[in-house]
N, C-alpha and C positions, 0 to 999 in steps of 0.2 A: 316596509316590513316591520311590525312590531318584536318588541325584546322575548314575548312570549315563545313567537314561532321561531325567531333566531334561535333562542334556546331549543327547541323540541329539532330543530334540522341538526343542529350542533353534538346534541346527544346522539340522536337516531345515525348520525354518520360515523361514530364513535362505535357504534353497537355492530356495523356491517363486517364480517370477519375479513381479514386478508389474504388474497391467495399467498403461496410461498415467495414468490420471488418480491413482494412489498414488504412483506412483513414476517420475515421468518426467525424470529423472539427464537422456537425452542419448537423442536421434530421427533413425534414419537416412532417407536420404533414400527417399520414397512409390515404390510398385510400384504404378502404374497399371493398374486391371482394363477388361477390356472392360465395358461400362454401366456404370460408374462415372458419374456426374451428379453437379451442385452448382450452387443455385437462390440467386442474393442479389439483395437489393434497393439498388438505388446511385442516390443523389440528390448533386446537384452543384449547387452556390451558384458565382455569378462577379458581380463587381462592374457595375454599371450599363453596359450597352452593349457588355458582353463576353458573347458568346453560345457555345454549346457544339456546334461543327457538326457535320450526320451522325451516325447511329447506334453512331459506336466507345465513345464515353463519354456517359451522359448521356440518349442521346436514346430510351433505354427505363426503365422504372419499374424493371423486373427481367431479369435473364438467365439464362439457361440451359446450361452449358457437360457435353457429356457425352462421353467416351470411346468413339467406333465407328470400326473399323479401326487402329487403335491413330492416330490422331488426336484431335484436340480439337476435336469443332464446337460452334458458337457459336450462340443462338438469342435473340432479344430478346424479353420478352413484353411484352404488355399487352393488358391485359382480359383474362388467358386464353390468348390467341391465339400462338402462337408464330411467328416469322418468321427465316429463318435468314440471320445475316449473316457478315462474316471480320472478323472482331476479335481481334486476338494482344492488344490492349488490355486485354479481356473475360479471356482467358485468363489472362495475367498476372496482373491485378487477383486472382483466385481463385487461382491454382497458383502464384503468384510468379516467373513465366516473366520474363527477362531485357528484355521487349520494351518495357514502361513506364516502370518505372522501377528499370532495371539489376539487381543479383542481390537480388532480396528475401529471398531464403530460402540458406541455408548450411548445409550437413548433414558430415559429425554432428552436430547441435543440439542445444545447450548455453545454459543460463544461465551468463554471462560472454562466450560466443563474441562476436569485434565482426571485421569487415572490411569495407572500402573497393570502390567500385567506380564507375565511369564510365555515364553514358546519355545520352541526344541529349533535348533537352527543345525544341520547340516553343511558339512564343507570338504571340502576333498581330504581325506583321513584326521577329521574332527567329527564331532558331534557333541553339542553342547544345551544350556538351559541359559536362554538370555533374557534379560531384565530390560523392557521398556518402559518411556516413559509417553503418554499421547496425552494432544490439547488440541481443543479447537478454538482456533488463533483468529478466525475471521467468517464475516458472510462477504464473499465476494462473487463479480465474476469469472470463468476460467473460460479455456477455449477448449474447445475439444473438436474431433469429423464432423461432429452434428449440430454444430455452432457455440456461440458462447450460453452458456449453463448458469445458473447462480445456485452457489452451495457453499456446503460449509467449509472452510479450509483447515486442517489439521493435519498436523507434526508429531509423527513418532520417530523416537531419537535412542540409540542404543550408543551406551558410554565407551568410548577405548576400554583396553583392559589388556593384562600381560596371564598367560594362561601357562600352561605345562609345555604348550611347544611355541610359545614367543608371544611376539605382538598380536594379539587379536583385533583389528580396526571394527572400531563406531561404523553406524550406519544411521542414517537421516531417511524417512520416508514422507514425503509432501504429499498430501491426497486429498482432493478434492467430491465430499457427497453430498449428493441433492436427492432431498428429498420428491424432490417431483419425480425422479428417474427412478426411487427407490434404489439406488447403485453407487459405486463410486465412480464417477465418470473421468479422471485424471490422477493417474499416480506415479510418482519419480522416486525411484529407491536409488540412493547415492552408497556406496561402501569402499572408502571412506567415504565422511560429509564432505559436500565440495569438493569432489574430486569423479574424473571420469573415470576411473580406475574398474569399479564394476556396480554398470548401472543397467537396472529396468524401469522403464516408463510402459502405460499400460492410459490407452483415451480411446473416450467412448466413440463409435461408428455409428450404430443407428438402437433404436431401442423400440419398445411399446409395452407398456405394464398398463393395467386398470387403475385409474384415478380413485376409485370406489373406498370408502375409506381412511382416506388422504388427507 
């Protein structure tokens, strides 16, 4: 083989794009298709006497969020059974919708990207305005129902603080999103960090979105 065609092969394989899981440099933000769906399973720990009310968090084994009319409805299962409730909680948790807890997701996405953002947090006779901070920390793999995933890995982190009625405990959120799912397919909210004191974890079951645009 001459130096010519070395060269022209060498270039020309340089020029073929990468699907996400070789080469995922930086993920613009998802085009939602009509039937687009995503199935996860979310379990929620809270400390003795702290109960999780209502169906927004919690009070299904699994959910179901799918894309009709270019909306997001929300379906909670169990046993099978689907029952549809309004949960932007539900949403968020999956799509990184602002409604939870503030901008989870940032696009163009990047390993290194980090920014700051505000959300309203809720707690048995509290209500307050907390200050996060998020990074993504990594392209790895994660495991989730529907096998191992590659996505991006990213840390939101809310500082201790002392407020009007005492200690206010930090919270750590790990969560894992790939852009091939268009979702966040693995999420563990620690409160405190590193501590099982009160924790939701939320991974994906099954999914199907349109690659179209991707």
């Amino acid at each position: 083989m001459n130096r010519v065609m070395l060269v022209f092969i060498v270039a020309a394989s340089l020029a073929i794009p990468f699907p996400h899981g070789l080469h995922a440099q930086e993920a613009e933000a998802p085009a939602y298709k009509e039937g687009d769906w995503w199935r996860v399973k979310v379990e929620v720990a809270r400390p003795v006497g702290v109960s999780v009310g209502g169906p927004q968090l919690g009070g299904f084994p699994e959910y179901l969020v799918r894309v009709e009319n270019s909306k997001f409805r929300v379906f909670g299962i169990r046993e099978d059974q689907p029952k549809e409730i309004d949960s932007a909680t539900i949403v968020s948790l999956i799509l990184g919708k602002p409604e939870w807890r503030g901008d989870l997701l940032k696009f163009p996405m990047r390993v290194g990207l980090s920014w700051s953002a505000q959300f309203p947090l809720q707690m048995p006779g509290i209500q307050r305005q907390e200050l996060a901070q998020y990074e993504v920390q990594a392209w790895e793999k994660v495991k989730t129902l529907k096998g191992e995933i590659e996505a991006f890995k990213i840390l939101m982190a809310v500082a201790e603080r002392t407020g009007r009625v005492g200690r206010l405990p930090g919270r750590a959120v790990t969560y894992y999103y790939s852009p091939q799912v268009k979702a966040i397919v693995y999420l563990r909210e620690e409160s405190p960090p590193k501590s099982a004191e009160a924790v939701t974890t939320s991974m994906l079951v099954d999914f199907n979105v349109s690659q179209e645009s991707q």
